[in-house]
C-alpha positions as CSV (number, residue, x, y, z in Angstrom):
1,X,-23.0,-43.2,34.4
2,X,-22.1,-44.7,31.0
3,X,-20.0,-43.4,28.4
4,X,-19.5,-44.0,24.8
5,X,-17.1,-43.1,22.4
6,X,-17.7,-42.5,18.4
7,X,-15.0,-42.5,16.2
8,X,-14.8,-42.4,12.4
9,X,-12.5,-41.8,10.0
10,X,-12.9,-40.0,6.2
11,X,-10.4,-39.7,4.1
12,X,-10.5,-36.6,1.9
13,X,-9.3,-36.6,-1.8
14,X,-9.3,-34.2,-4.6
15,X,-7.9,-35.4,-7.9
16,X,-5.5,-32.1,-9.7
17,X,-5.0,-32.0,-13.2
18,X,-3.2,-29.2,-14.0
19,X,-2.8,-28.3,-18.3
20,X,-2.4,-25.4,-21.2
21,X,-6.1,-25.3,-22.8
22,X,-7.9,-28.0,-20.2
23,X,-10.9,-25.7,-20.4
24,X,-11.3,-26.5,-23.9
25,X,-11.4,-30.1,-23.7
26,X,-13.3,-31.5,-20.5
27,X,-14.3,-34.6,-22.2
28,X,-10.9,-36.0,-22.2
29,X,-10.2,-35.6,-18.3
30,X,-12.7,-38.3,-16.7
31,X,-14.3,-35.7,-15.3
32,X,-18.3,-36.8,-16.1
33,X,-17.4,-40.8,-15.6
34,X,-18.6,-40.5,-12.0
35,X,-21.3,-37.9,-12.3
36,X,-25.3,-38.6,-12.0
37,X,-27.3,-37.8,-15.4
38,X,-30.7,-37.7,-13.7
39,X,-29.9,-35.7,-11.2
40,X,-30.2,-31.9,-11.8
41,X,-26.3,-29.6,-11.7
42,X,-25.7,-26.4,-11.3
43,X,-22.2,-23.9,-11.9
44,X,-21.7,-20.9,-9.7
45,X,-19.3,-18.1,-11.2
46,X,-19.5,-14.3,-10.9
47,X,-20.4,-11.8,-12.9
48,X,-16.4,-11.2,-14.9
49,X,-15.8,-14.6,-15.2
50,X,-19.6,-15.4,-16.6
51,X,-18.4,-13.2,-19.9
52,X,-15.2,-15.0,-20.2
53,X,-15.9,-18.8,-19.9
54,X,-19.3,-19.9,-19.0
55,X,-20.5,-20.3,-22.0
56,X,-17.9,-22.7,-22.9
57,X,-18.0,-25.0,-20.1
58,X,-21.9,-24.9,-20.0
59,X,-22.0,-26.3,-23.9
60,X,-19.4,-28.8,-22.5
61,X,-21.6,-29.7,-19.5
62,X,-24.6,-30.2,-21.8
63,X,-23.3,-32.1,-24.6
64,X,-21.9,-35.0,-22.3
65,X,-25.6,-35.6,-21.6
66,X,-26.2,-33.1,-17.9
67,X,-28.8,-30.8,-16.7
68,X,-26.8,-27.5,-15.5
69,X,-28.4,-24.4,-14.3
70,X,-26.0,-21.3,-14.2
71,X,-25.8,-19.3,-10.8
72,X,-23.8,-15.7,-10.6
73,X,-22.6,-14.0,-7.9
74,X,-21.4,-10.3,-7.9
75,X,-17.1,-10.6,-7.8
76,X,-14.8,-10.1,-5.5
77,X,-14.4,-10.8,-2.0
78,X,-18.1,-8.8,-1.0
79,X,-20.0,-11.9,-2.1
80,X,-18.3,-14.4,0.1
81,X,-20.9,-13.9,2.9
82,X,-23.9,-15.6,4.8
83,X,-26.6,-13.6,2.8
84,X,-25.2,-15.3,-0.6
85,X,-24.7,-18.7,0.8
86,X,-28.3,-18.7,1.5
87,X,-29.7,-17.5,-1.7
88,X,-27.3,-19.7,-3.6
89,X,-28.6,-22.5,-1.3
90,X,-32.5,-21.2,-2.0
91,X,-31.8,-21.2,-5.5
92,X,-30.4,-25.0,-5.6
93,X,-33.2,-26.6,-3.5
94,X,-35.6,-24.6,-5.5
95,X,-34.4,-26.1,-9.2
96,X,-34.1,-29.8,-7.6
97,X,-31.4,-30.6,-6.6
98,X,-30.5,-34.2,-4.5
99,X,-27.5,-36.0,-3.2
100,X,-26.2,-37.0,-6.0
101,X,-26.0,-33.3,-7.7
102,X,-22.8,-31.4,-8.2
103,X,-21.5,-27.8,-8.1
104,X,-19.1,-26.8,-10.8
105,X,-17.3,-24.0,-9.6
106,X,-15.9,-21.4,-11.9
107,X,-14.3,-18.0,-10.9
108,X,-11.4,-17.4,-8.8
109,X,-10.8,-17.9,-4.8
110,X,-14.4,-16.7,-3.4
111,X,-16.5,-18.9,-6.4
112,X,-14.5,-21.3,-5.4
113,X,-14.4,-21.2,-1.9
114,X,-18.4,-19.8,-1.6
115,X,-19.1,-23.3,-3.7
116,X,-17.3,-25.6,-1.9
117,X,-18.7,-24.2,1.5
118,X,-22.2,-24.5,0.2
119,X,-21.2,-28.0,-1.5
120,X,-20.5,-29.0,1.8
121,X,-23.3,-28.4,3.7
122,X,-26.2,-29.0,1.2
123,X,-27.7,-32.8,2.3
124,X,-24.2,-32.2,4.3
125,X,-22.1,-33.0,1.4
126,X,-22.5,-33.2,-3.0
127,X,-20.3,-33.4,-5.6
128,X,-17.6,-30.5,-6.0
129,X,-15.9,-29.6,-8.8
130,X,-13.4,-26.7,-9.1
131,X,-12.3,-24.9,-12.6
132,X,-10.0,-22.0,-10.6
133,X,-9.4,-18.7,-13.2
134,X,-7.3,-16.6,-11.2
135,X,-3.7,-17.2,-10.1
136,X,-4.8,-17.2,-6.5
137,X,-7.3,-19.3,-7.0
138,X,-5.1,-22.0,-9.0
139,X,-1.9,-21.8,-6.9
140,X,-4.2,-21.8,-3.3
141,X,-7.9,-21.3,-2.9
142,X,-9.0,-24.0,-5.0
143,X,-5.8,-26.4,-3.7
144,X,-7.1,-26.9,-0.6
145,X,-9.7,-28.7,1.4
146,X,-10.7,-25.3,3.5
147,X,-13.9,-24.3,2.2
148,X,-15.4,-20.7,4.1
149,X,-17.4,-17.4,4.0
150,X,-16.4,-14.3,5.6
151,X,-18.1,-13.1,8.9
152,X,-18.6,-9.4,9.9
153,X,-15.5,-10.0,12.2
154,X,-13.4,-11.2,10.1
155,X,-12.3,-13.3,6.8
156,X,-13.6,-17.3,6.8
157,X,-14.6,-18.0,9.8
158,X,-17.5,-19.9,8.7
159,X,-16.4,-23.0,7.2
160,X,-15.6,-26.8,6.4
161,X,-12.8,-29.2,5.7
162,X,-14.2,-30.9,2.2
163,X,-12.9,-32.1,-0.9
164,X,-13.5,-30.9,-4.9
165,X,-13.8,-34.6,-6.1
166,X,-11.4,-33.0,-9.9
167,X,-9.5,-29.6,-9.6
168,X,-9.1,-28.9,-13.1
169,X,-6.4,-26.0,-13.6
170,X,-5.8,-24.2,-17.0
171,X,-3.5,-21.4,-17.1
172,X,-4.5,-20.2,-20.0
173,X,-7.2,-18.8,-18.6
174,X,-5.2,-16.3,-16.8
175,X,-4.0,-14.1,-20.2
176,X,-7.4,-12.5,-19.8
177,X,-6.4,-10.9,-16.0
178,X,-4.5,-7.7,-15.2
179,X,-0.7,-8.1,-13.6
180,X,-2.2,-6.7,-10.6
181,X,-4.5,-10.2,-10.4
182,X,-1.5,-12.2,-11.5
183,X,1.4,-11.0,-9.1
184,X,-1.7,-11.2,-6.0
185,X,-2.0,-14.5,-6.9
186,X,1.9,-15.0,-6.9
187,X,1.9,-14.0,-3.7
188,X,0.8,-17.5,-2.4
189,X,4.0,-18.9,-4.2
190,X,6.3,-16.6,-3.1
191,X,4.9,-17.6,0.6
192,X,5.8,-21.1,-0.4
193,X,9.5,-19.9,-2.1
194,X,10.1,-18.2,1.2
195,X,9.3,-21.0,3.7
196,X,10.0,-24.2,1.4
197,X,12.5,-24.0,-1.2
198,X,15.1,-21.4,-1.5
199,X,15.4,-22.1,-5.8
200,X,11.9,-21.3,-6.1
201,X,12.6,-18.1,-4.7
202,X,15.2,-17.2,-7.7
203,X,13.0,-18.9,-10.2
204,X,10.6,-16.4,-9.4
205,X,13.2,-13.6,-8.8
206,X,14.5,-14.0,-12.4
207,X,11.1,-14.5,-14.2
208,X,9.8,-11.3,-13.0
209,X,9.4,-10.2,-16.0
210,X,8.0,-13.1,-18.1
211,X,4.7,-13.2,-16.8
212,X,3.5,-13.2,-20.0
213,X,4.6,-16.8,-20.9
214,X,2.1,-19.2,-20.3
215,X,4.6,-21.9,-20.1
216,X,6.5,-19.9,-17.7
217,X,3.3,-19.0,-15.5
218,X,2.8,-22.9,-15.6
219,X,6.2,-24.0,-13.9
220,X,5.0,-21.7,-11.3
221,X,1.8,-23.3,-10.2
222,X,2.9,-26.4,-10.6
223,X,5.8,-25.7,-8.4
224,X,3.5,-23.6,-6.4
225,X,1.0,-27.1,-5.9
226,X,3.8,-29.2,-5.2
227,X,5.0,-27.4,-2.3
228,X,1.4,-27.2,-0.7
229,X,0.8,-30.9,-1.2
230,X,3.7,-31.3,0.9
231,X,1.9,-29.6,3.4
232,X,-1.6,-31.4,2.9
233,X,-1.0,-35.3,2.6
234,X,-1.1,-35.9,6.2
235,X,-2.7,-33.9,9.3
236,X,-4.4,-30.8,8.0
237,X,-3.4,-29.4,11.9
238,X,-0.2,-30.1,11.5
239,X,2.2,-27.5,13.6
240,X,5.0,-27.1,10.4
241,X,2.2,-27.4,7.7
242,X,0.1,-24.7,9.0
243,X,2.3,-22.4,10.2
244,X,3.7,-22.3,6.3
245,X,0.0,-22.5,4.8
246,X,-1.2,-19.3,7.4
247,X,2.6,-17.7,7.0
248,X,2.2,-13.5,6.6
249,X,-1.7,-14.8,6.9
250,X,-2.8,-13.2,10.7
251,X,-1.7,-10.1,9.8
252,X,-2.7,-10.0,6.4
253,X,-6.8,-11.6,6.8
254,X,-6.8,-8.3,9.6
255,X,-5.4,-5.4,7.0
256,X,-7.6,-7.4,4.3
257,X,-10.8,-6.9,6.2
258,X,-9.9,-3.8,7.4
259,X,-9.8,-2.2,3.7
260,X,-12.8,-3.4,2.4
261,X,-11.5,-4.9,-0.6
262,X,-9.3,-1.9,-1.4
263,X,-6.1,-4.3,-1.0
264,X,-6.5,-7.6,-2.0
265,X,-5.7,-10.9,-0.1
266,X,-2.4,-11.8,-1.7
267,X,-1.3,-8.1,-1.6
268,X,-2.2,-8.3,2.3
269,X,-0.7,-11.1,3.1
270,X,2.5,-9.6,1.6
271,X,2.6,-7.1,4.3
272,X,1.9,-9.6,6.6
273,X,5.3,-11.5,5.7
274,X,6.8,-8.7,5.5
275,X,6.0,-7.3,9.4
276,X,6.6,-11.6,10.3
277,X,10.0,-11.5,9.1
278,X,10.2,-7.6,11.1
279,X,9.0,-9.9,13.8
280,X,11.7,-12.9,13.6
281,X,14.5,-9.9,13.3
282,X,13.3,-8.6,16.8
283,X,13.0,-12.3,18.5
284,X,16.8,-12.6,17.2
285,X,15.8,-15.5,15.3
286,X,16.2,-14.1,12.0
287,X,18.6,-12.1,10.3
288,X,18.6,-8.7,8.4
289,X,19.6,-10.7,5.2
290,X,16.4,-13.0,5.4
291,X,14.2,-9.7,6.2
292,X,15.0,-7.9,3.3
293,X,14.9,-11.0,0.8
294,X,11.6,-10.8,1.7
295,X,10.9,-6.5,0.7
296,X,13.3,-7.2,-2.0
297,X,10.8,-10.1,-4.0
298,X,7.7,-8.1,-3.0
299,X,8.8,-4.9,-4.2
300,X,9.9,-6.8,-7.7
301,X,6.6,-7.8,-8.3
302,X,5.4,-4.4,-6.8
303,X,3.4,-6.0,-4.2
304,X,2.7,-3.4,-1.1
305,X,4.9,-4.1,1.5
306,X,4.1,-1.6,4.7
307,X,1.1,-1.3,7.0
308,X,-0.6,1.6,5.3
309,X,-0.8,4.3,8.6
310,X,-4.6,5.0,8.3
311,X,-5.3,1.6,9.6
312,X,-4.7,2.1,13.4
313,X,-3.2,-0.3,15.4
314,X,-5.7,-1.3,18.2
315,X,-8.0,-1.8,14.5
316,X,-5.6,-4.5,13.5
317,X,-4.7,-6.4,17.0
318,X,-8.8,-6.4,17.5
319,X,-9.4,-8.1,14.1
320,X,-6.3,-10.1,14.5
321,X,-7.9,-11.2,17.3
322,X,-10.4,-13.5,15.4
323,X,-8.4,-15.3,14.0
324,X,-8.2,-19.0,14.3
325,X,-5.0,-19.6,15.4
326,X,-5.2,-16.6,18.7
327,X,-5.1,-17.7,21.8
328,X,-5.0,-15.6,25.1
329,X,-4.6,-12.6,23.4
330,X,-1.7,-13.3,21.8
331,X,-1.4,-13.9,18.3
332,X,0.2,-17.0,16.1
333,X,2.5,-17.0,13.3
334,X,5.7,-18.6,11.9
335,X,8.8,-17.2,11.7
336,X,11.7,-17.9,9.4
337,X,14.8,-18.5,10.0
338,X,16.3,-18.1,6.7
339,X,14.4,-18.5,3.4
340,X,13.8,-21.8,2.7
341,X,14.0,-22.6,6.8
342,X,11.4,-21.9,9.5
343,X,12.3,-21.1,13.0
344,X,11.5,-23.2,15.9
345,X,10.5,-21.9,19.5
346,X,12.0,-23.2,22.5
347,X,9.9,-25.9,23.4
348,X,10.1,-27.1,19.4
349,X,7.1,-26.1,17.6
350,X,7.2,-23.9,14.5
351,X,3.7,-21.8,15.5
352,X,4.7,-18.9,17.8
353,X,2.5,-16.7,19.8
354,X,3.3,-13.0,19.5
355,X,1.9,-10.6,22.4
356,X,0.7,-6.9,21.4
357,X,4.0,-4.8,22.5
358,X,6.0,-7.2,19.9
359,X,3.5,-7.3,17.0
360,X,3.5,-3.1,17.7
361,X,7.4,-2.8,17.6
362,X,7.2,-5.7,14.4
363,X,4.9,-2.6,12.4
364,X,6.4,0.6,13.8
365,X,10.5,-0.9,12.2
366,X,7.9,-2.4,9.0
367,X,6.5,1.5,8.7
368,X,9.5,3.0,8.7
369,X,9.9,1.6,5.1
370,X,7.4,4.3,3.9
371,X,8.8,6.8,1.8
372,X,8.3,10.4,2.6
């Protein structure tokens, strides 16, 4: 018998450019240099977002000399799924389009991450380019090479490493969204204050109340991209980088799914730090100062904090189940060890694997929060 090895290597690159009115000005970023003119374009956004901005960027598209069809999607997290994948993908073959022809994303973290997914896989790989609105979508969806749709079982577990060729980022944008969207979003930096850098954590303690100043809100996600570059320039598996990038995540994708889009992912995933750093106080590797810096910034920015009761817990441990990370029924998560320092496990890595009896104990101490 003979045997053969094949081995190749791809390096993948997205170019960020992060400024106050970018939207308004697309012709002075570079952004077309690279583009095909005979090939055929389209831009995906949903239904909110359509209202807001497509218009703009479509006129912008169109006068530098492209063909752009626009495709919408209902919003929110119901539309990242199989069934819209396909008809997006129907709708693109249908109108033309060829290897050279690019998706312009528009919309928060599911355009962006339902785009990139189909981006991926159409001719198995065309131009991407990202123009994230929401503050989730500008501090993590769209900063990242992870492109997925959710599966009946569970959130993005169909998907593909690939790259948005420009990420262009404009916070201005964001003065049309509700606090509620804004402090979800923050929840992806406050992940990063809590795991990377302890001054991030009182920047964003003290400016609780200044969400309303753009150039405020635009120290944050630059702050918020620099810490998850420092997670991304080097192996995308890495044990420290992912156990920072999926910190509060396990627990938070489960209670996410679970409610249907009645909580939303960065308000999830603040649970999910919250019953992690529950968790670290039981494994002793943790204190009670570090576990209630973490209720303390989430109850600030009146993110949810507890496990809401109606969701049982054989519910969550089965959906927890699916997520990447699991592995012989146990599930995986960092832990910190103060905030700004993760927690190692005896044999040295960062990820730890937490069995059902711990993970119960972690949510009975985190439910005893709720106020009666």
């Amino acid at each position: 018998m003979k045997t053969f090895k094949l081995t190749a290597k791809k390096i993948l690159s997205s170019d960020i450019k992060l400024s106050l009115h970018a939207l308004d000005n697309l012709s002075t970023l570079n952004l077309f240099n690279t583009i095909e003119k005979t090939s055929k374009h389209i831009l995906i956004t949903d239904e909110n977002v359509d209202i807001l901005y497509a218009k703009k960027i479509i006129e912008q598209i169109e006068a530098n000399g492209y063909n752009v069809l626009k495709l919408i999607i209902p919003p929110y997290d119901k539309s990242k799924n199989l069934q819209e994948y396909s008809r997006l993908a129907d709708e693109c073959l249908n109108y033309g389009f060829d290897k050279h022809s690019v998706i312009f994303s528009l919309g928060g973290g599911v355009v962006n991450n339902i785009a990139g997914f189909l981006a991926s896989t159409l001719y198995r790989g065309i131009g991407l380019i990202h123009f994230p609105t929401s503050m989730l979508a500008q501090v993590d969806a769209a900063i990242d090479f992870k492109q997925a749709v959710n599966h009946n079982q569970g959130k993005n577990l169909l998907g593909s490493y690939y790259p948005a060729s420009q990420i262009i980022i404009d916070p201005t944008v964001l003065k049309t969204l509700d606090r509620r969207f804004i402090v979800d979003g923050l929840s992806e930096s406050i992940k990063h204050a809590l795991c990377q850098d302890r001054p991030f954590y009182d920047f964003l303690e003290k400016n609780v109340e200044n969400l309303d100043d753009e150039n405020i809100l635009l120290e944050i996600i630059q702050r918020s991209i620099e810490l998850k570059l420092e997670l991304m320039n080097d192996d995308l598996e890495d044990d420290f980088d992912e156990t920072i990038k999926q910190y509060g995540h396990a627990l938070g994708h489960a209670i996410e799914h679970l409610s249907n889009g009645e909580i939303y992912h960065g308000e999830a995933i603040a649970i999910g730090m919250c019953v992690s750093s529950e968790i670290a106080l039981l494994l002793g590797l943790s204190d009670e100062r570090t576990r209630d810096l973490h209720y303390s910034i989430f109850d600030k920015y009146s993110l949810p904090t507890v496990v809401p009761k109606k969701y049982s817990f054989d519910n969550i441990w089965n959906k927890m189940k699916y997520d990447k990370h699991s592995l012989n029924g146990k599930v995986y998560t960092g832990i910190l060890q103060s905030v700004g320092s993760m927690a190692l496990t005896k044999s040295g890595e960062y990820g730890h694997y937490i069995e059902e009896d711990l993970l119960r104990q972690a949510i009975d101490k985190n439910q005893q929060r709720i106020k009666k």
